[in-house]
Biopython code that builds the backbone (N, CA, C, O; Angstrom):
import numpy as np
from Bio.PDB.StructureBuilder import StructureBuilder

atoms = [
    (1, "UNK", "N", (68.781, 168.198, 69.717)),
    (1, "UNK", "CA", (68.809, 167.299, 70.854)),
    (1, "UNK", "C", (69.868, 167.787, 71.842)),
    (1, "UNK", "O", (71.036, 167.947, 71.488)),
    (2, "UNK", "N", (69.452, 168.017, 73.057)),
    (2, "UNK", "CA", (70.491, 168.180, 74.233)),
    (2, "UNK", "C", (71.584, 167.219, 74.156)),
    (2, "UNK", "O", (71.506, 166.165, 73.524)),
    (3, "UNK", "N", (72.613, 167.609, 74.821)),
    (3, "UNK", "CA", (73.627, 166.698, 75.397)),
    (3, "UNK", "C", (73.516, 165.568, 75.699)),
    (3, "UNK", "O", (73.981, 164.601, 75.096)),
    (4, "UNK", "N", (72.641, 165.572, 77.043)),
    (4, "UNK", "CA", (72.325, 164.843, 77.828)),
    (4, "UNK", "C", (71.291, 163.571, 77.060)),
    (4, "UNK", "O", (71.443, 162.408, 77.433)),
    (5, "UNK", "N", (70.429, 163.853, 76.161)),
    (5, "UNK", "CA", (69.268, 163.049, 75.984)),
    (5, "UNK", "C", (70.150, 161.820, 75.100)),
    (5, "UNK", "O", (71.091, 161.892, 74.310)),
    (6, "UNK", "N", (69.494, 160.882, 75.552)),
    (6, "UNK", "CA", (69.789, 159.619, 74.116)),
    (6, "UNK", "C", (68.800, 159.324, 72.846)),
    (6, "UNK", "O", (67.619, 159.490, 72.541)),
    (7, "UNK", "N", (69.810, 158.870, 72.380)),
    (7, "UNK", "CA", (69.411, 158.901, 71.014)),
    (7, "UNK", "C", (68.197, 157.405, 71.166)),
    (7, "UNK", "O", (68.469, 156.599, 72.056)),
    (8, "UNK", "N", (66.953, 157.134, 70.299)),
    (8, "UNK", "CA", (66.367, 156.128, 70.906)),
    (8, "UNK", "C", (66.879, 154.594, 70.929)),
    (8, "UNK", "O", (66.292, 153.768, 71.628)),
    (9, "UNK", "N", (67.706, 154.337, 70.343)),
    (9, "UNK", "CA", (68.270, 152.783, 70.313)),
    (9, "UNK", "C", (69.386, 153.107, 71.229)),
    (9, "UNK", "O", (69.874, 152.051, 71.632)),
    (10, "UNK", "N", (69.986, 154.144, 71.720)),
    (10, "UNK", "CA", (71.031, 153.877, 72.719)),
    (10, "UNK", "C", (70.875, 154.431, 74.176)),
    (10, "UNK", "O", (70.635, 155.561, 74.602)),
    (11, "UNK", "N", (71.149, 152.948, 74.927)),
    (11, "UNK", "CA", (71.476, 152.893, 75.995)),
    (11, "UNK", "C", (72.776, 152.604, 76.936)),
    (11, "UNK", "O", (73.525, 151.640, 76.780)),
    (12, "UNK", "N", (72.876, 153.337, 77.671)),
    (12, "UNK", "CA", (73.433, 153.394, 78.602)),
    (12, "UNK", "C", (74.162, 151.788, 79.488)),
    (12, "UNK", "O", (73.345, 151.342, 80.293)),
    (13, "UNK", "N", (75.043, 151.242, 79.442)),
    (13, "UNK", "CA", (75.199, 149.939, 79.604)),
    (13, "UNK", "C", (75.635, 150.026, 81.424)),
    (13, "UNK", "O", (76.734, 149.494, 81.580)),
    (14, "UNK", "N", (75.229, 150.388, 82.346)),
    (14, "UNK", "CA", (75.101, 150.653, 83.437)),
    (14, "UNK", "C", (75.305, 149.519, 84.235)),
    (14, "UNK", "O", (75.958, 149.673, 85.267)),
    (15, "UNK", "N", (74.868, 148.400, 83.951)),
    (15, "UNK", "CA", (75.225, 146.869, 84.485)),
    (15, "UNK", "C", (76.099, 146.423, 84.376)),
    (15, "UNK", "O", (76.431, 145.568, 85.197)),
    (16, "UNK", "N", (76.931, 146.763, 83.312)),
    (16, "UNK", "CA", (78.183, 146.771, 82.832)),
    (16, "UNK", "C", (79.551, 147.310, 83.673)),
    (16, "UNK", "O", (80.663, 146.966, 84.074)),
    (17, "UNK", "N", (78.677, 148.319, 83.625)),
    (17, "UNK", "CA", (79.910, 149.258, 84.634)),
    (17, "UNK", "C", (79.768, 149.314, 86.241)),
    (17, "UNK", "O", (80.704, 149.798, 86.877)),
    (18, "UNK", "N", (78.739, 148.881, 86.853)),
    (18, "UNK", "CA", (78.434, 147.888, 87.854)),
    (18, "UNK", "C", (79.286, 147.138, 88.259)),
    (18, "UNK", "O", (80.056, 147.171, 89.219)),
    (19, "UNK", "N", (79.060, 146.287, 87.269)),
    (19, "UNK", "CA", (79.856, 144.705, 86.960)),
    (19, "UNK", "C", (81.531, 144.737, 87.344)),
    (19, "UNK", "O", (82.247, 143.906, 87.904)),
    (20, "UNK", "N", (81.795, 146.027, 86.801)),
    (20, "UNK", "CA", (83.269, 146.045, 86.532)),
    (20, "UNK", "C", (83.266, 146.808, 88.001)),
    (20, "UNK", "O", (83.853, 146.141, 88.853)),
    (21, "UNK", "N", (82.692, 148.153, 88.514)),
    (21, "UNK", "CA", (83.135, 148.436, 89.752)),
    (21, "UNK", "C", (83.215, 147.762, 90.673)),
    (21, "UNK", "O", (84.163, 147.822, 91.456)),
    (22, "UNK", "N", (82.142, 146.891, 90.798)),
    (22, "UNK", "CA", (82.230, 145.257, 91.568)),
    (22, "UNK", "C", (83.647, 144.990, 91.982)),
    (22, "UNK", "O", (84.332, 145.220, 92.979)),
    (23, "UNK", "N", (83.838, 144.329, 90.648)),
    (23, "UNK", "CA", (85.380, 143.654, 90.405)),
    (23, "UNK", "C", (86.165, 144.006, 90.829)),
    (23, "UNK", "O", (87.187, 143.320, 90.855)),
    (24, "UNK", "N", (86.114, 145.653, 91.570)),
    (24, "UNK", "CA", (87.117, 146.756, 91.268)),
    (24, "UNK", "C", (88.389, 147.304, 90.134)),
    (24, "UNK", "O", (89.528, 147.770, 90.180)),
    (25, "UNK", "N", (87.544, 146.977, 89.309)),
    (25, "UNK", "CA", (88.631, 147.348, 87.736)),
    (25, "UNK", "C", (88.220, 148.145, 87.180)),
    (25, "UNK", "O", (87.055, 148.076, 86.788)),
    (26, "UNK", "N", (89.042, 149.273, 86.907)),
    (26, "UNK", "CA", (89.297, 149.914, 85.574)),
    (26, "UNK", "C", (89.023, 150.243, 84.210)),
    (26, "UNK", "O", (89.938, 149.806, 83.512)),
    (27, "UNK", "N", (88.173, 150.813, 83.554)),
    (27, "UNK", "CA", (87.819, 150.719, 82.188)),
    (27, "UNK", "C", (89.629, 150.346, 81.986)),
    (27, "UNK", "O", (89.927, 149.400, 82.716)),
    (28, "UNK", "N", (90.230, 150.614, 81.581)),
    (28, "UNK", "CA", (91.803, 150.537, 81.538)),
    (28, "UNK", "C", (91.842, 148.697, 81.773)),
    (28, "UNK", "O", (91.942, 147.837, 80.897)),
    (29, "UNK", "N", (91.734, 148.535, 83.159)),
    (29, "UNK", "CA", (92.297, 146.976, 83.431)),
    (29, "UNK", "C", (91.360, 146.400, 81.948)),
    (29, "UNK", "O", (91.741, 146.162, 80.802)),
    (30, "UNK", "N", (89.765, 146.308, 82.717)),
    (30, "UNK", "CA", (89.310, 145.682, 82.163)),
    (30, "UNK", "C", (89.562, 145.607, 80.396)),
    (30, "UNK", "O", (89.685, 144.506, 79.860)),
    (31, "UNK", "N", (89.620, 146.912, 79.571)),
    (31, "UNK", "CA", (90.232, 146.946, 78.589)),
    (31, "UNK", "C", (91.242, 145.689, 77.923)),
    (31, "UNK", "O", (91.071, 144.890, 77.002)),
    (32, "UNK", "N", (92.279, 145.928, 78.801)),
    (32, "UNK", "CA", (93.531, 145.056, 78.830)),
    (32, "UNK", "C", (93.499, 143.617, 78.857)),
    (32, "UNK", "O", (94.216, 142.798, 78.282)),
    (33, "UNK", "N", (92.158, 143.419, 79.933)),
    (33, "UNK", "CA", (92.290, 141.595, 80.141)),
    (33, "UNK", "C", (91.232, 141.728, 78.925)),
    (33, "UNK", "O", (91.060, 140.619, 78.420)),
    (34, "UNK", "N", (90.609, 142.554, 78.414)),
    (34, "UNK", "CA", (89.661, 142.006, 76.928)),
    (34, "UNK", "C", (90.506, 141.881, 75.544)),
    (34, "UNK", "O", (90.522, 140.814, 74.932)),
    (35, "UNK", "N", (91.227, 143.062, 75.070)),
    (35, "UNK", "CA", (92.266, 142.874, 74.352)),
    (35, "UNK", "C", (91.476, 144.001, 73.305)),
    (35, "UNK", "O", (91.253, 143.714, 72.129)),
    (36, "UNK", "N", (91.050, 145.461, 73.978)),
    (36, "UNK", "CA", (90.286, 146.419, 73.646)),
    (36, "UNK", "C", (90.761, 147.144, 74.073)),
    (36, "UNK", "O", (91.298, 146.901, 75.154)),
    (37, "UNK", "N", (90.898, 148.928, 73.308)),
    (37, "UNK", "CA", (91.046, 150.095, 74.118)),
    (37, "UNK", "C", (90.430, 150.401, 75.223)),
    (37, "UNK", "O", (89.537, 149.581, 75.438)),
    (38, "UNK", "N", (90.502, 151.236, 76.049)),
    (38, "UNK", "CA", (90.095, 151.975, 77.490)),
    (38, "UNK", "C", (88.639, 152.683, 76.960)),
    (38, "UNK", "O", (87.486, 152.727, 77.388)),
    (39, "UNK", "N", (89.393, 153.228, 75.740)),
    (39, "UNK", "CA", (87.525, 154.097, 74.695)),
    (39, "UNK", "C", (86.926, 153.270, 74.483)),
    (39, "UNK", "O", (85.763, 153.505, 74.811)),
    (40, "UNK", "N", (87.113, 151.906, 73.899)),
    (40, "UNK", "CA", (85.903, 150.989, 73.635)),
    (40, "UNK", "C", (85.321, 150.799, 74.885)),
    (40, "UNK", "O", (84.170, 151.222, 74.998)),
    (41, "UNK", "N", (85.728, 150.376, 75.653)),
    (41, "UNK", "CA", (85.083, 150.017, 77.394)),
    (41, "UNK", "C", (84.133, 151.179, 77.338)),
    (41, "UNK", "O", (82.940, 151.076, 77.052)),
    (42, "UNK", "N", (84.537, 151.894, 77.530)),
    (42, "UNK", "CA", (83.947, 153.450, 77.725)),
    (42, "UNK", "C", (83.112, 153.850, 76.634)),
    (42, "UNK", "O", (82.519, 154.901, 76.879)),
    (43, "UNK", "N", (82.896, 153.412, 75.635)),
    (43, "UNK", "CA", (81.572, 153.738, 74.382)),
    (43, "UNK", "C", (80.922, 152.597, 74.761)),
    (43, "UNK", "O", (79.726, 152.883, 74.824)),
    (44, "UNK", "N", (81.189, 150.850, 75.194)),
    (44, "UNK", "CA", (80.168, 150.427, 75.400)),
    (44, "UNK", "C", (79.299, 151.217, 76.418)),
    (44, "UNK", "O", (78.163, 151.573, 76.104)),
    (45, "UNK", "N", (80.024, 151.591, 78.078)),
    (45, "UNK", "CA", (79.790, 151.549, 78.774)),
    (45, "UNK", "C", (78.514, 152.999, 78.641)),
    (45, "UNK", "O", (77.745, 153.320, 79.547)),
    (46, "UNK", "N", (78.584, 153.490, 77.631)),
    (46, "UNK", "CA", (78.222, 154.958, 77.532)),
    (46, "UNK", "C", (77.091, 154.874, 76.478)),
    (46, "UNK", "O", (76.550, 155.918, 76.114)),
    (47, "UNK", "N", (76.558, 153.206, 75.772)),
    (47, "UNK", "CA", (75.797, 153.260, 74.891)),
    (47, "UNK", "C", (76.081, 154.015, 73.351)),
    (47, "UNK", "O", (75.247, 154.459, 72.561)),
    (48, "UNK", "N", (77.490, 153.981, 73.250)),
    (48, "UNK", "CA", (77.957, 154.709, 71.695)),
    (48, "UNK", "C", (78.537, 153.416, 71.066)),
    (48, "UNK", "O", (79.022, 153.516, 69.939)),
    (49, "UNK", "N", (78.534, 152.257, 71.663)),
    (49, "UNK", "CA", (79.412, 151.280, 70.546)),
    (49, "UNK", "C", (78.507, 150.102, 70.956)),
    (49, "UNK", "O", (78.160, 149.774, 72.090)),
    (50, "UNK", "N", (78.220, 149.566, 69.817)),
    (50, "UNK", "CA", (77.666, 147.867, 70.304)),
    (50, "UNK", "C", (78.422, 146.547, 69.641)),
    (50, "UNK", "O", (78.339, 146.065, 68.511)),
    (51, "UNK", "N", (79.221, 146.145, 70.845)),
    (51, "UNK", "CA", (79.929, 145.125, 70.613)),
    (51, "UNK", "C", (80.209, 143.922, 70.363)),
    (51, "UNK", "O", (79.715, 143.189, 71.220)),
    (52, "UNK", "N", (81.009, 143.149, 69.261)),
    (52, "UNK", "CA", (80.821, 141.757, 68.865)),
    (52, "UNK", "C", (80.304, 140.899, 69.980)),
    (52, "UNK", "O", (80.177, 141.301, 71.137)),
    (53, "UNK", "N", (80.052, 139.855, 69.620)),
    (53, "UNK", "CA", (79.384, 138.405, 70.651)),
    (53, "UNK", "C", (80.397, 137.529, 71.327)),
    (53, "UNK", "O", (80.087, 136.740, 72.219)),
    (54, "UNK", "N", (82.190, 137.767, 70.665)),
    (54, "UNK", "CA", (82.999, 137.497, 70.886)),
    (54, "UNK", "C", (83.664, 138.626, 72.230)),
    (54, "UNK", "O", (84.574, 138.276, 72.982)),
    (55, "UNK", "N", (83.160, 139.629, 72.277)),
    (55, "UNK", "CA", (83.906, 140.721, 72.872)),
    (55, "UNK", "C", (83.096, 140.600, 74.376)),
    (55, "UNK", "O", (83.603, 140.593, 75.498)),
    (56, "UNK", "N", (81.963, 140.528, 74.074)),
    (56, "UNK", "CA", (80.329, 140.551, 75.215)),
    (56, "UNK", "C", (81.348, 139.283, 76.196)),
    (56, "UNK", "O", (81.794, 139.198, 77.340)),
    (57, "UNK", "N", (81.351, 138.510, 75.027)),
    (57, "UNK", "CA", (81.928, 137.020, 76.058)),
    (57, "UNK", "C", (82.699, 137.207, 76.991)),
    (57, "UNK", "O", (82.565, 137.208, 78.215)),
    (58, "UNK", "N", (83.643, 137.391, 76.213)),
    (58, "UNK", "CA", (85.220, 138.218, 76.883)),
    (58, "UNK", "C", (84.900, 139.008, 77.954)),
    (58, "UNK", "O", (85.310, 138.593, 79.038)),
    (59, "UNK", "N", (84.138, 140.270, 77.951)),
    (59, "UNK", "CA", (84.188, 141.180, 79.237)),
    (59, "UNK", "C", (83.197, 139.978, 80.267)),
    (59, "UNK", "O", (83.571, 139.736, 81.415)),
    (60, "UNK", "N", (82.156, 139.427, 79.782)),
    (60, "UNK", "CA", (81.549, 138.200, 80.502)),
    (60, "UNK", "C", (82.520, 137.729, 81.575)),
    (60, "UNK", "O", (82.752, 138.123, 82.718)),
    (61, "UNK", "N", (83.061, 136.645, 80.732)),
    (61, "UNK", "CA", (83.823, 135.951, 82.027)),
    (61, "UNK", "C", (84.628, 136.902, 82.404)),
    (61, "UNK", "O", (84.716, 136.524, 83.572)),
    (62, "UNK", "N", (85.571, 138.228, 82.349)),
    (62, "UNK", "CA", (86.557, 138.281, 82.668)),
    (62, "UNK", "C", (85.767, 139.167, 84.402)),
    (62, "UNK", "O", (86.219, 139.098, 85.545)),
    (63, "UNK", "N", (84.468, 139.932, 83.878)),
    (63, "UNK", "CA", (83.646, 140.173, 85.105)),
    (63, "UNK", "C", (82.933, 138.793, 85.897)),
    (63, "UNK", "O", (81.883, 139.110, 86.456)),
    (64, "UNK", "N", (83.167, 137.863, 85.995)),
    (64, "UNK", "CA", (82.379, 136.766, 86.213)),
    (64, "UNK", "C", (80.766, 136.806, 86.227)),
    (64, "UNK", "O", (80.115, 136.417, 87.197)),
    (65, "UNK", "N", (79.924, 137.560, 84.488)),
    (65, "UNK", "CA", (78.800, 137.568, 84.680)),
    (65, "UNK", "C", (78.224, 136.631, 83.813)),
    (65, "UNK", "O", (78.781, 135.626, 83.372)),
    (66, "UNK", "N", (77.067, 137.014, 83.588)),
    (66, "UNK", "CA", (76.616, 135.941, 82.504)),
    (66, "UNK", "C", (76.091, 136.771, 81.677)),
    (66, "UNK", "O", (75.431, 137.629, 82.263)),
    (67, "UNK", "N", (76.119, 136.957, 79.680)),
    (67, "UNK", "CA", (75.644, 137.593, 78.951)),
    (67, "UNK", "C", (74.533, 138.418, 78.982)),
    (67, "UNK", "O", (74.524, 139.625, 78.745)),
    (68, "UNK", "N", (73.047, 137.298, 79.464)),
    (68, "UNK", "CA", (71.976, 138.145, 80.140)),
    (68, "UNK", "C", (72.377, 139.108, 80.902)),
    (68, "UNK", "O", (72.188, 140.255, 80.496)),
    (69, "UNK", "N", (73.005, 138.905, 82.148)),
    (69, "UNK", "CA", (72.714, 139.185, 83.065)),
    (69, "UNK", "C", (73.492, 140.842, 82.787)),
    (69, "UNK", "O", (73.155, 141.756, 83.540)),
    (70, "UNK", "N", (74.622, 141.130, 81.563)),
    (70, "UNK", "CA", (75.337, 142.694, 81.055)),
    (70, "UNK", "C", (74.703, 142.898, 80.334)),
    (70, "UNK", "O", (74.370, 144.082, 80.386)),
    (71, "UNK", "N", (74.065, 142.149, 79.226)),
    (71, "UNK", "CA", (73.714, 142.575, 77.910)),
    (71, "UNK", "C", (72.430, 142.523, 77.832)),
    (71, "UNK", "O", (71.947, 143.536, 77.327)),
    (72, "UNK", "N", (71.786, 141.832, 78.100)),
    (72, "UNK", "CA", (70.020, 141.803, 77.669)),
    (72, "UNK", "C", (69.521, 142.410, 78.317)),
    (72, "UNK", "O", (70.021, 142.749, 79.389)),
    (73, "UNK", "N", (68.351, 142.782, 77.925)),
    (73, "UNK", "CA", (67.946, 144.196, 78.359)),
    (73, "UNK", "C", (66.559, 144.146, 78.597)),
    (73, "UNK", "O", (65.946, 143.963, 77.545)),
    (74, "UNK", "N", (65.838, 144.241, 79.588)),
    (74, "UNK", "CA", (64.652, 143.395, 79.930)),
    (74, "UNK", "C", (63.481, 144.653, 80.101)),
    (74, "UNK", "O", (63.713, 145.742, 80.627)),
    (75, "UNK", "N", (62.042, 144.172, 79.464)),
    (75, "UNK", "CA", (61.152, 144.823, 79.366)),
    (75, "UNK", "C", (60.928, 145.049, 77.627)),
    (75, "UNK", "O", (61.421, 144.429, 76.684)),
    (76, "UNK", "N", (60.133, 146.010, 77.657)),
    (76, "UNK", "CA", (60.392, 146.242, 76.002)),
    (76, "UNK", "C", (61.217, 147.051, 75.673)),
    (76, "UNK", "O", (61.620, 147.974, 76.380)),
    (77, "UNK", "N", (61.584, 146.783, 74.497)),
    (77, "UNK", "CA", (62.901, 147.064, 73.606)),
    (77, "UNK", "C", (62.589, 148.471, 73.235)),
    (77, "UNK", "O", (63.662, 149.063, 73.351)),
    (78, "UNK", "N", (61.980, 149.032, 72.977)),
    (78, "UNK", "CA", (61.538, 150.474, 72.780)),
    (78, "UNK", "C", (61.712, 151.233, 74.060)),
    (78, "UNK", "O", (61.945, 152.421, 73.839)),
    (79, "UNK", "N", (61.662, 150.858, 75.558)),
    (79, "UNK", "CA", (61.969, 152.258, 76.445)),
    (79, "UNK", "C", (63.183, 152.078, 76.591)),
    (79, "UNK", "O", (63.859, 152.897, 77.213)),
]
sb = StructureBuilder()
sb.init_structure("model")
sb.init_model(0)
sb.init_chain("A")
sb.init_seg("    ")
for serial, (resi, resn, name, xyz) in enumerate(atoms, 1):
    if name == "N":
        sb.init_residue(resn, " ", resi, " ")
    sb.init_atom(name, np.array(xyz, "f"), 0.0, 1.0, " ", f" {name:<3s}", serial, name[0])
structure = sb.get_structure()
């Protein structure tokens, strides 16, 4: 497998990191107001880590989004 290709259950959390450029924050800030490394931000954000329901929350409000609206992932679950 190339570099580049993903693996089939991982995606890319792109809404996420959206979310946060929005805000204008930092994998770093945002990190900090979650109470997570700068790498965790950055493996969610990169589709290498999938994170507690407690953690989802946390980056939630601290981006003012709503769970759907970072985390669920719409269409079918296979593309």
């Amino acid at each position: 497998m190339k570099g580049d290709e993903m693996k089939p259950n991982q995606k890319k959390n792109l809404k996420m990191k959206a979310a946060r450029a929005l805000k204008g924050m930092s994998q770093e800030e945002l990190a900090k107001a979650v109470g997570v490394t700068r790498q965790t931000i950055g493996m969610i954000e990169a589709g290498d880590y999938n994170p507690t329901l407690n953690l989802c929350i946390a980056i939630c409000r601290t981006l003012d989004q709503t769970l759907d609206g970072l985390f669920w992932s719409e269409g079918n679950e296979s593309d």
